[in-house]
PDB file of N, CA, C, O and CB in Angstrom:
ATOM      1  N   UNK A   1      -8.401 -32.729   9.255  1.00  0.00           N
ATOM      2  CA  UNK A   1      -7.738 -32.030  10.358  1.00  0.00           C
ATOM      3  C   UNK A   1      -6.558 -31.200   9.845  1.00  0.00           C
ATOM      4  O   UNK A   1      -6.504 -30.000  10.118  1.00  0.00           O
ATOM      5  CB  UNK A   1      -7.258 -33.039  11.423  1.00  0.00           C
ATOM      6  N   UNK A   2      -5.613 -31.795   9.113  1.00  0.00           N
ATOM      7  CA  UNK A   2      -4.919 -30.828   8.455  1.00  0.00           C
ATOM      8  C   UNK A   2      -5.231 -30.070   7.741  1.00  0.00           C
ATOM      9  O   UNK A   2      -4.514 -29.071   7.797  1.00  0.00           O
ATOM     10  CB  UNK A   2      -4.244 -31.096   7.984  1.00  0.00           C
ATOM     11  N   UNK A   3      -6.017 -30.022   7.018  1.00  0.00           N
ATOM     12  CA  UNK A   3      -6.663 -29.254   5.759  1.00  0.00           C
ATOM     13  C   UNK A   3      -7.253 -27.520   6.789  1.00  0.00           C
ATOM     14  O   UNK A   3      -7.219 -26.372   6.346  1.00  0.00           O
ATOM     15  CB  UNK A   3      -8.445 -30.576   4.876  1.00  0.00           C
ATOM     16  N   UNK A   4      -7.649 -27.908   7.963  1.00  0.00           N
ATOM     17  CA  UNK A   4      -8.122 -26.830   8.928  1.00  0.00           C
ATOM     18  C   UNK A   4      -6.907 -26.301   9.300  1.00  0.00           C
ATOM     19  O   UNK A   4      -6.909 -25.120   8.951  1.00  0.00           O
ATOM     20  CB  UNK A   4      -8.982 -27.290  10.184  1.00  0.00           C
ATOM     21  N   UNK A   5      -5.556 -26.682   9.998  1.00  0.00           N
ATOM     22  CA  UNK A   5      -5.047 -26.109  10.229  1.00  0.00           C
ATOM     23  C   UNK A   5      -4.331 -25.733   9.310  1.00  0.00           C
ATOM     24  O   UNK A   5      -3.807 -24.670   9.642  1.00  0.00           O
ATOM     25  CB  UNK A   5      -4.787 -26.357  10.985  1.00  0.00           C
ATOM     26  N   UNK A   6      -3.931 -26.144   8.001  1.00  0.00           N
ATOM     27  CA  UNK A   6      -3.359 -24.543   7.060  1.00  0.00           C
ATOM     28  C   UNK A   6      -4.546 -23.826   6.580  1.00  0.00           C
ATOM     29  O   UNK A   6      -4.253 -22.793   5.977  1.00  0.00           O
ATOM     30  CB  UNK A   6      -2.338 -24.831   5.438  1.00  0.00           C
ATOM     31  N   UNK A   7      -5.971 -24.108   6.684  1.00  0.00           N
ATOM     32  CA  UNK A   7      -6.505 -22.908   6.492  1.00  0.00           C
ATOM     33  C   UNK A   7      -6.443 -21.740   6.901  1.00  0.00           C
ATOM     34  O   UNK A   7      -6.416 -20.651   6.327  1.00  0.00           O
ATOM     35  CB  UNK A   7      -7.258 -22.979   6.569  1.00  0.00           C
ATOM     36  N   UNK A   8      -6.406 -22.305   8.785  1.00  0.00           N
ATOM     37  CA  UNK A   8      -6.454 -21.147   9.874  1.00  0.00           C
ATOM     38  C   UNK A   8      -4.567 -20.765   9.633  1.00  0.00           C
ATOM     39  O   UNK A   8      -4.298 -19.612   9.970  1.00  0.00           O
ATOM     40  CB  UNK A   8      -7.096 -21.887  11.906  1.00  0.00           C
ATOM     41  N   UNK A   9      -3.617 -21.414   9.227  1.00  0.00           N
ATOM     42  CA  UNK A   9      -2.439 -20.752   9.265  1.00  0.00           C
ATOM     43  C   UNK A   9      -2.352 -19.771   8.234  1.00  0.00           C
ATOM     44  O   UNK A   9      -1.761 -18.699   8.370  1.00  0.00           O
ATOM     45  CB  UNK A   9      -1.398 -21.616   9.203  1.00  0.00           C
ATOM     46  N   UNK A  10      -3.019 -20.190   7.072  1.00  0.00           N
ATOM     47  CA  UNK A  10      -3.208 -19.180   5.267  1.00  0.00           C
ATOM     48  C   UNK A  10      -3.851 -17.865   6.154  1.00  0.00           C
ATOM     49  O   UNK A  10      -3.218 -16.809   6.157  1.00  0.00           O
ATOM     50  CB  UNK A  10      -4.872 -20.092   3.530  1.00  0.00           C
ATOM     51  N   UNK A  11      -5.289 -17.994   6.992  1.00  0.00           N
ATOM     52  CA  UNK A  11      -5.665 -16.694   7.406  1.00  0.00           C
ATOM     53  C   UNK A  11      -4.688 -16.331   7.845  1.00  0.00           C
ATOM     54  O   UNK A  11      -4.033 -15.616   7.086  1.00  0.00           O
ATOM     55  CB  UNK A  11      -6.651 -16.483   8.224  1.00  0.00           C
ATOM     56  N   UNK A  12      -4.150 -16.582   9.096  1.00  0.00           N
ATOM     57  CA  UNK A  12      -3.311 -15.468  10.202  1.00  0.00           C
ATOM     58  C   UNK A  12      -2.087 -14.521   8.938  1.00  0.00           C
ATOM     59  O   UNK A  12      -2.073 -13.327   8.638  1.00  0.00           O
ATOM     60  CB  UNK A  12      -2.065 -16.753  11.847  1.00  0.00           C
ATOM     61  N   UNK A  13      -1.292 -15.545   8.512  1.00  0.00           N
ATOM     62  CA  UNK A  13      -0.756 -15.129   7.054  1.00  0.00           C
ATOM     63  C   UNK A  13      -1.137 -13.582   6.421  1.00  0.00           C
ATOM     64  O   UNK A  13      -0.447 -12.562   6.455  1.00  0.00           O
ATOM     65  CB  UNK A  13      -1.408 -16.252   5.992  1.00  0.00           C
ATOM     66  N   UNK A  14      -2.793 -13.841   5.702  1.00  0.00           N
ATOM     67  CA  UNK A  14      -3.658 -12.638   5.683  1.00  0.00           C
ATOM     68  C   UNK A  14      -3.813 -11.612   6.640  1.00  0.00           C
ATOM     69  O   UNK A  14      -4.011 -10.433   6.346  1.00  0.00           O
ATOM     70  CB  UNK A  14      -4.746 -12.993   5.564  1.00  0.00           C
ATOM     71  N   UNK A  15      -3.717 -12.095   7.869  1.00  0.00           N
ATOM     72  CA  UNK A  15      -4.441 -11.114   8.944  1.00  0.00           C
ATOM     73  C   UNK A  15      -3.283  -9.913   9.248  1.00  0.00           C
ATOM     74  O   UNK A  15      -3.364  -8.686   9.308  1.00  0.00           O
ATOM     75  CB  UNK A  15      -4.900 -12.061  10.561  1.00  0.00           C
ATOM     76  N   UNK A  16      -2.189 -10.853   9.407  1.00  0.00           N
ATOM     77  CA  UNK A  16      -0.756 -10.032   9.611  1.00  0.00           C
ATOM     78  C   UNK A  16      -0.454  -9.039   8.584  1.00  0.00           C
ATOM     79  O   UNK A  16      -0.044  -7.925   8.908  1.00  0.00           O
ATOM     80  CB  UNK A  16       0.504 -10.996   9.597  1.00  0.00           C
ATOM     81  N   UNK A  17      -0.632  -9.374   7.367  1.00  0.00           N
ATOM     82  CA  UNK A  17      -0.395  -8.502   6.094  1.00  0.00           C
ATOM     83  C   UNK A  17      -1.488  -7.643   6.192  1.00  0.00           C
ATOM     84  O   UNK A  17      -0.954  -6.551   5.996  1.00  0.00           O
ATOM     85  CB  UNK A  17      -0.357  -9.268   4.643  1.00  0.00           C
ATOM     86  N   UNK A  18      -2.761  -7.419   6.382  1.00  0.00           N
ATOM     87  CA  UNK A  18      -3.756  -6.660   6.504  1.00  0.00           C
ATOM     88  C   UNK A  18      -3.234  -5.994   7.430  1.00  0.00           C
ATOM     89  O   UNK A  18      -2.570  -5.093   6.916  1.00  0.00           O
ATOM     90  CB  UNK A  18      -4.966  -7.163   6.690  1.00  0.00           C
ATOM     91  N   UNK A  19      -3.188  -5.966   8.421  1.00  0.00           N
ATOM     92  CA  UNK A  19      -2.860  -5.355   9.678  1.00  0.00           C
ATOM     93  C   UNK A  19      -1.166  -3.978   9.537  1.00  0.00           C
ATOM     94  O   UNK A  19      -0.945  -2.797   9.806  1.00  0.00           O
ATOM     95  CB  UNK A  19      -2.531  -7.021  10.809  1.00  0.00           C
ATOM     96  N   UNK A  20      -0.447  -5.116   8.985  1.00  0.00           N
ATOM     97  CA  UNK A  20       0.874  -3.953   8.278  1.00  0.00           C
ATOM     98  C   UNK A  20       0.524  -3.111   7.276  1.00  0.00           C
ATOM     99  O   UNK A  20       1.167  -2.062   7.233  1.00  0.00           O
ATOM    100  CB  UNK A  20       2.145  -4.663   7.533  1.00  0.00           C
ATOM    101  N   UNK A  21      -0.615  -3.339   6.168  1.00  0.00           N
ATOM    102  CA  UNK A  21      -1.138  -2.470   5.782  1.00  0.00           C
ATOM    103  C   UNK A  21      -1.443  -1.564   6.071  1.00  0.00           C
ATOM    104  O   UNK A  21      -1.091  -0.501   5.561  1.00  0.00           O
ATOM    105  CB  UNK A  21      -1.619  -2.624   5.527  1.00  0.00           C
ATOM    106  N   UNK A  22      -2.317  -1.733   7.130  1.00  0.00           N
ATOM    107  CA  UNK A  22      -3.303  -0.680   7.460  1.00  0.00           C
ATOM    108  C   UNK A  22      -2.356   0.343   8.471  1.00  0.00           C
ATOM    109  O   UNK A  22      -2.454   1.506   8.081  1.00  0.00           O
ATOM    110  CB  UNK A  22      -4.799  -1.397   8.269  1.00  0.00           C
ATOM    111  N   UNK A  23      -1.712   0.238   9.339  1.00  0.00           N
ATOM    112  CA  UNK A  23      -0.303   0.805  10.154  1.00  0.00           C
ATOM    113  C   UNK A  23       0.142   1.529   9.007  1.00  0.00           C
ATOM    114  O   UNK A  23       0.101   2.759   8.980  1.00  0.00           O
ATOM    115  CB  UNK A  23       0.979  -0.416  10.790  1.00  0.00           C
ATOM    116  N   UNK A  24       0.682   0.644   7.794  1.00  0.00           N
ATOM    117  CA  UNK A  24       1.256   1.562   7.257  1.00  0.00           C
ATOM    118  C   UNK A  24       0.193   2.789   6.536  1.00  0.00           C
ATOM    119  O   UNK A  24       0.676   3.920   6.586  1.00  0.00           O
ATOM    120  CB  UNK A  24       2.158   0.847   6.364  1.00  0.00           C
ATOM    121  N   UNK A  25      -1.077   2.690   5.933  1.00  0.00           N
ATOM    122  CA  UNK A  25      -1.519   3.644   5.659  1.00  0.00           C
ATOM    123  C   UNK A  25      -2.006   4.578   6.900  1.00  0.00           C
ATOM    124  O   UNK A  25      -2.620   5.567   6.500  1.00  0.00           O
ATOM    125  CB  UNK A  25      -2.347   3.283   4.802  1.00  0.00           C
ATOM    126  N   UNK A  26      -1.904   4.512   7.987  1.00  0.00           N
ATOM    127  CA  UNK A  26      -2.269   5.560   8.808  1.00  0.00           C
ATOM    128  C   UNK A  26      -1.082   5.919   9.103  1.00  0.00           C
ATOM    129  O   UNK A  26      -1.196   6.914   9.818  1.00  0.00           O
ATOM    130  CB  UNK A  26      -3.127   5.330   9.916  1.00  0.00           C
ATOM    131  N   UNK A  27       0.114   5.640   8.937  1.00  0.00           N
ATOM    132  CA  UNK A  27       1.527   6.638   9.067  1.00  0.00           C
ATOM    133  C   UNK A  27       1.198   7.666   7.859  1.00  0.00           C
ATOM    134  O   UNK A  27       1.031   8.824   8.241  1.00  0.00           O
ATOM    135  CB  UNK A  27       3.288   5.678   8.755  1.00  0.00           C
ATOM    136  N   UNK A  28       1.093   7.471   6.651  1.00  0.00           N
ATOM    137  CA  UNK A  28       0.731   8.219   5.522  1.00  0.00           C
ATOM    138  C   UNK A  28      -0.035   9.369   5.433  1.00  0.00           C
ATOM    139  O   UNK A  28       0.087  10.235   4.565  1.00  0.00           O
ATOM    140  CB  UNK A  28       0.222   7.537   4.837  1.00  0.00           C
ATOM    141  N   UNK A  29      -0.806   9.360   6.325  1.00  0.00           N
ATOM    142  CA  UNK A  29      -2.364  10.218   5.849  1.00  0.00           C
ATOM    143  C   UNK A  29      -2.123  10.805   7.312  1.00  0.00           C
ATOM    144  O   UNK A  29      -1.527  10.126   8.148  1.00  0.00           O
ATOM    145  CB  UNK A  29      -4.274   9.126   5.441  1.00  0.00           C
ATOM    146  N   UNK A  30      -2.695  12.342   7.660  1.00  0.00           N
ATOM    147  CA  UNK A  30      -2.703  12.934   8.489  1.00  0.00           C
ATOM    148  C   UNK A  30      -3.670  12.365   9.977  1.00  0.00           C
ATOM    149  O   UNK A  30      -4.654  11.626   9.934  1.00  0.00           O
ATOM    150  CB  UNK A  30      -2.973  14.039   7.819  1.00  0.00           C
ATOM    151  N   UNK A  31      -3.125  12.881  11.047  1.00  0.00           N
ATOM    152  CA  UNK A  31      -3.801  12.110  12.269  1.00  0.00           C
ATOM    153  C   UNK A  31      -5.148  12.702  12.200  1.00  0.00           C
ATOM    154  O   UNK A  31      -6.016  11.844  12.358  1.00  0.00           O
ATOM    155  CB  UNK A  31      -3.067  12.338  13.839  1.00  0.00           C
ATOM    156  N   UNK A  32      -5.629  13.961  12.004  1.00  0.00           N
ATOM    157  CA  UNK A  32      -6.415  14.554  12.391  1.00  0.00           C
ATOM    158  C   UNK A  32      -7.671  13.996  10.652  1.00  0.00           C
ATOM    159  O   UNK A  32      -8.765  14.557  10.589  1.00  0.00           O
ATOM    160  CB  UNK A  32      -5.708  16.274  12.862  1.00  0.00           C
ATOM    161  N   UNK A  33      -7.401  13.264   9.845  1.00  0.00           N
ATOM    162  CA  UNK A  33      -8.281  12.937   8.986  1.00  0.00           C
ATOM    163  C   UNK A  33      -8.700  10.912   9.147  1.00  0.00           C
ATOM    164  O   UNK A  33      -9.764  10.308   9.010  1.00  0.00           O
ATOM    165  CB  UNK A  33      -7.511  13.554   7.452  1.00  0.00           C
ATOM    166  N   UNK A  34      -7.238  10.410   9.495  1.00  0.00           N
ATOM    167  CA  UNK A  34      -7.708   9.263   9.740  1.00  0.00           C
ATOM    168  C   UNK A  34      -7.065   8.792  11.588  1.00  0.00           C
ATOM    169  O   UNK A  34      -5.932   8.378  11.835  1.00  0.00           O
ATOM    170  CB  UNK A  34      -7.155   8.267   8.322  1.00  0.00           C
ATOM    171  N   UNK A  35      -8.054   8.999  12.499  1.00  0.00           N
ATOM    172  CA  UNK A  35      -8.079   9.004  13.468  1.00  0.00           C
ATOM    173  C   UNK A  35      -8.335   7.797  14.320  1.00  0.00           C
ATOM    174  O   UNK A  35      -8.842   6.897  13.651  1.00  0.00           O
ATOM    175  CB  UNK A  35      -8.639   9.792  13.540  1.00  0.00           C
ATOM    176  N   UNK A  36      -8.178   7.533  15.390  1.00  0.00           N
ATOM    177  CA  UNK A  36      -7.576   6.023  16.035  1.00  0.00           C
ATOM    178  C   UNK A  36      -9.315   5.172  16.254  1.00  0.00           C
ATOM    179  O   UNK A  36      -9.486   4.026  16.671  1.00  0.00           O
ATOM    180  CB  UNK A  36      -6.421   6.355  18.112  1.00  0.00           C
ATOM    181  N   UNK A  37     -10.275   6.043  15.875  1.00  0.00           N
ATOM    182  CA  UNK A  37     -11.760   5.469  16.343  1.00  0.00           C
ATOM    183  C   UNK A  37     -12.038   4.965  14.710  1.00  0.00           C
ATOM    184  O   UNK A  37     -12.945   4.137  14.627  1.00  0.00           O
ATOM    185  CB  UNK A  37     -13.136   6.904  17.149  1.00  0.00           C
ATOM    186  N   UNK A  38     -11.299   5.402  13.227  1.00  0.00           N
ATOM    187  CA  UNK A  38     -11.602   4.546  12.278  1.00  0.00           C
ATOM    188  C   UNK A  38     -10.870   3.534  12.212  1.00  0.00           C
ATOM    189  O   UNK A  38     -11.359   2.557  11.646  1.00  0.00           O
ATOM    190  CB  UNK A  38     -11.644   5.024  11.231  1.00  0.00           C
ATOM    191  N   UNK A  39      -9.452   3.422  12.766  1.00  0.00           N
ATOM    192  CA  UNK A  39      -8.823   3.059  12.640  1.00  0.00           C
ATOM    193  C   UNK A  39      -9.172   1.283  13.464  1.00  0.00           C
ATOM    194  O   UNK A  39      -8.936   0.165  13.006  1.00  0.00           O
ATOM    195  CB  UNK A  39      -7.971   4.090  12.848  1.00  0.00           C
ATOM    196  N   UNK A  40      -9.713   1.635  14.607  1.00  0.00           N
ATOM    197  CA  UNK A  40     -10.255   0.337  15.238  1.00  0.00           C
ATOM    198  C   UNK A  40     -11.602  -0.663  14.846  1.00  0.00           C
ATOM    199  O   UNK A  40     -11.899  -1.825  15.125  1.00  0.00           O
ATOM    200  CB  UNK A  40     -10.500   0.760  16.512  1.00  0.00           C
ATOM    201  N   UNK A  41     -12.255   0.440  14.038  1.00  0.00           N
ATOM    202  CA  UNK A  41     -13.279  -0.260  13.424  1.00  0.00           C
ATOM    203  C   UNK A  41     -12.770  -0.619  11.806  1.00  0.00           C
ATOM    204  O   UNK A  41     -13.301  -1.666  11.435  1.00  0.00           O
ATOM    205  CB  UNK A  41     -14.668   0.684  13.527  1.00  0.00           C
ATOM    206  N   UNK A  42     -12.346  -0.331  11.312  1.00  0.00           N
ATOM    207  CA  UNK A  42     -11.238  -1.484  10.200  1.00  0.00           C
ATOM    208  C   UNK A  42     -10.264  -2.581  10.633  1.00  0.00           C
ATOM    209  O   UNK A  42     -10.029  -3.458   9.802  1.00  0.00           O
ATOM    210  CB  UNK A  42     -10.132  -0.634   9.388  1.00  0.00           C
ATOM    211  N   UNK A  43      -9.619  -2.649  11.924  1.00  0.00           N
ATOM    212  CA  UNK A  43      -9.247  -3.580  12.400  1.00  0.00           C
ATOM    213  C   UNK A  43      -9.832  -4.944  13.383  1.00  0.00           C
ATOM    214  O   UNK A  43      -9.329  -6.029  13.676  1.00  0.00           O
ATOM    215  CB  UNK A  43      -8.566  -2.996  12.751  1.00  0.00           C
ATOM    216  N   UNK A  44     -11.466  -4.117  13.792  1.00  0.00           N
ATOM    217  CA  UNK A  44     -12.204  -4.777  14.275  1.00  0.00           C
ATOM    218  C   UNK A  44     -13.259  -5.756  13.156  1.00  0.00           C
ATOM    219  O   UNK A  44     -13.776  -6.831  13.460  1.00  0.00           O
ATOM    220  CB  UNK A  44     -12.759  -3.844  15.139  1.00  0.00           C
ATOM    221  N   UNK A  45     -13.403  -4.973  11.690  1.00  0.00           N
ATOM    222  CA  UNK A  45     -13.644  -6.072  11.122  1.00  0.00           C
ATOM    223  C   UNK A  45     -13.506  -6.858  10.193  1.00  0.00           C
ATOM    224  O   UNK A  45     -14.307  -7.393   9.428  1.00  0.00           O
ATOM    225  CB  UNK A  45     -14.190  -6.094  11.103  1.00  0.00           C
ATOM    226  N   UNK A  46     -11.780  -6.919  10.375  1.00  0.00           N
ATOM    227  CA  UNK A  46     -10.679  -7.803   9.511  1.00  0.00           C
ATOM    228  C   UNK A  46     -10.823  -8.694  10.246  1.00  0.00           C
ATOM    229  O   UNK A  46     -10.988  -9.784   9.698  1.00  0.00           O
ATOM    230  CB  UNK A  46      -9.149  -7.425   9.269  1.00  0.00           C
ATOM    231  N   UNK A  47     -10.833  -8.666  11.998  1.00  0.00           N
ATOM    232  CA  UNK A  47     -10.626  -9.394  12.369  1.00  0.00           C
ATOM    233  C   UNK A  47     -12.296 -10.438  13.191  1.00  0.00           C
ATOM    234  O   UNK A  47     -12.530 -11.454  13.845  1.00  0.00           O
ATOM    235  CB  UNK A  47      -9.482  -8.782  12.971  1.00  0.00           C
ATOM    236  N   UNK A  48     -12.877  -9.502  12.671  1.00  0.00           N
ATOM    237  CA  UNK A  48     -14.297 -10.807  12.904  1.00  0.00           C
ATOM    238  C   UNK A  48     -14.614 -11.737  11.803  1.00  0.00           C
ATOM    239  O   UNK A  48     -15.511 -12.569  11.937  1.00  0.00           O
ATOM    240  CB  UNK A  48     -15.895 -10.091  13.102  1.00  0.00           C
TER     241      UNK A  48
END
């Protein structure tokens, strides 16, 4: 039982840092090349 919940705490950990990643590379790169419809399908499957 413990062993599950720092697994699932190690992910969220991951998920959060993925997620500031990715925010931060779409501040970087122009709107009109990386646009909010790629942008949801990289966040849609970090997070499945």
């Amino acid at each position: 039982m413990i062993i599950i919940y720092v697994y699932i705490w190690i992910m969220q950990i991951i998920n959060k840092a993925l997620c500031i990643n990715i925010r931060f590379f779409m501040k970087k790169l122009p709107e009109n090349i990386f646009n909010s419809n790629i942008a949801n399908k990289k966040i849609h499957v970090i997070n499945a």
